[in-house]
Steps between C-alpha positions, in 0.01 A plus 500: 500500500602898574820448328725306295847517336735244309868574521773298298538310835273535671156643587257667695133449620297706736170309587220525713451158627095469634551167742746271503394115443723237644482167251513183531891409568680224315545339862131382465386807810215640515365844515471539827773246573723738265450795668606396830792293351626606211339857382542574099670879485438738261885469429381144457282546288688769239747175515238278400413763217884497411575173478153376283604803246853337500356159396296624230750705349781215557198231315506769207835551463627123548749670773519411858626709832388813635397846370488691812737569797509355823444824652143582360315633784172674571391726774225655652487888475174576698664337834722752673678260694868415319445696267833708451490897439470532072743631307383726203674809252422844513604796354744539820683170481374146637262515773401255798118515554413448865227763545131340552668146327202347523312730317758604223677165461202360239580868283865407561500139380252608185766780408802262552338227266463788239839657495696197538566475110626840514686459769622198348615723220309324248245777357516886593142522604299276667244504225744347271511148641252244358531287745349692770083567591693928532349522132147369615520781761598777292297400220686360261353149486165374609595164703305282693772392745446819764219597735572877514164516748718243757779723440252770640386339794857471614604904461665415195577859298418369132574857312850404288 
């Protein structure tokens, strides 16, 4: 994980995800039958993380229904192809990205996740919010959740 924040409704995750490994499907396919018929996503698969998180906390609670909105979604950052020109602050106003997007839309994404409780309007600084891996970065907090060497490998400016 690079980085992670929880929001009041919602949340973000930046991964690095190694290899994708298509499962056994509740239609009875195989592997290989699987991946030429019906291929698990990794939107699939955040879905399948969703929903078993659901259960548990619906078994705990004695509740029933769901926690998350239809519109969860996940998306690859380190493909160029869809991916939309980023928005992001500056000093100057609000600024699209769309120089080298491939290269600056990891820094991009890691910044968004960050700021998005200030933005938000919930804390001042960034360092504020709890519920973010911003205080493992800056030092704050010593958690075990981040890989600041991935975050490395991928351009990512760490200094907070």
């Amino acid at each position: 994980m690079l980085a992670w924040c929880l929001m009041p409704n919602h949340f973000h995750l930046m991964v690095e995800v190694r290899e994708v490994v298509l499962a056994k499907t509740s239609e009875g396919f195989t592997q290989n039958e699987a991946l030429t018929t019906n291929p698990r996503t990794f939107n699939d698969s955040i879905g399948l993380m969703l929903r078993s998180y659901t259960r548990a906390i619906n078994k705990q609670e004695g509740k029933s229904g769901s926690l998350f909105r239809k519109e969860t979604k996940a998306e690859c950052i380190t493909k160029t192809e869809g991916i939309t020109p980023s928005f992001y602050h500056s000093d100057f106003g609000t600024v699209i990205n769309t120089h080298n997007i491939e290269e600056d839309y990891p820094q991009v994404c890691f910044d968004y996740i960050h700021q998005n409780p200030v933005r938000a309007n919930l804390v001042k600084l960034a360092e504020e919010w709890e519920f973010s891996s911003y205080r493992d970065y800056c030092g704050l907090r010593n958690g075990k959740l981040v890989n600041p060497a991935c975050a490395l490998k991928y351009g990512i400016n760490l200094e907070v």
